[in-house]
C-alpha positions, 0 to 999 in steps of 0.5 A: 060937600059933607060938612068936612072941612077942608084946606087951602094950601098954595099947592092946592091952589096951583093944582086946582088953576092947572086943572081950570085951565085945562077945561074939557080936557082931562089930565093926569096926576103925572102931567099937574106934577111936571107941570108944577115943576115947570113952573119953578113950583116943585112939590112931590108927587104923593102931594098932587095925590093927595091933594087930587084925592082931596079935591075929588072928595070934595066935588071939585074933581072928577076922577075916572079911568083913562080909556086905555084904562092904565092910570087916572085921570082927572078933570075940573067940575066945579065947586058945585060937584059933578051932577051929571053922567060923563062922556069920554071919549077913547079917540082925543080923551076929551070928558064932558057931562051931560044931563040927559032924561034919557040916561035918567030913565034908563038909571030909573029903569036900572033901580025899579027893575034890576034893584040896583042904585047907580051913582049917577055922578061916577057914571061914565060912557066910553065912546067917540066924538063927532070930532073923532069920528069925522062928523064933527069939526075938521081936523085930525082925531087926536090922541093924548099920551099919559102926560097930555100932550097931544101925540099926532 
């Protein structure tokens, strides 16, 4: 946190539990919109913004590019904010982070050779899972739509 302050109105609340709930799994400002209206807890779809946008500048949220790269999508780090590089995967769209020396020696290589500073926290590699992949757990890949949900 910078020093700023920052607000905690119900609206946030349900925001932030939604995104909680979902874990590794990230979710668009569209699918916490609908899921708010399913709720019987409406609120307008500039205020998940806002409140999204707020809770990134705050550390709480991660915010990145959806792997087809149309619309954003967010996920829950912490209240200590996003200390590591991301892993996102194009195959189901799980996002992980991961605090790797060997990524570190390459951001170090990065900045003593090349003179350029990378924000190790917006750090995102696209790629696939051992799930997706089919080394991981069986079962088939899956693929989210904008709103989430599981489209296979």
């Amino acid at each position: 946190m910078d020093g700023r302050r920052t607000y905690r109105t119900k609206q946030k609340a349900r925001i932030l539990d939604y995104l909680k709930e979902s874990g590794e799994r990230p979710v668009t400002a569209e699918e916490i919109y609908e899921h708010l209206i399913r709720s019987g807890r409406p609120v307008g779809k500039a205020t998940v913004y806002r409140h999204l946008d707020a809770l990134e500048k705050e550390g709480a949220v991660f915010k990145f590019t959806a792997p087809d790269g149309l619309y954003a999508c967010y996920r829950y780090i912490g209240s200590d904010g996003s200390s590591g590089h991301h892993l996102v995967c194009v195959g189901c769209g799980s996002a992980v982070e991961v605090e790797c020396a060997q990524l570190d020696t390459l951001l170090a290589h990065l900045s003593e050779e090349h003179h350029f500073s990378v924000d190790k926290g917006r750090t995102v590699l696209y790629g696939t899972c051992n799930r997706c992949s089919g080394r991981g757990a069986p079962g088939a890949p899956r693929r989210f739509g904008r709103d989430g949900e599981d489209t296979e």
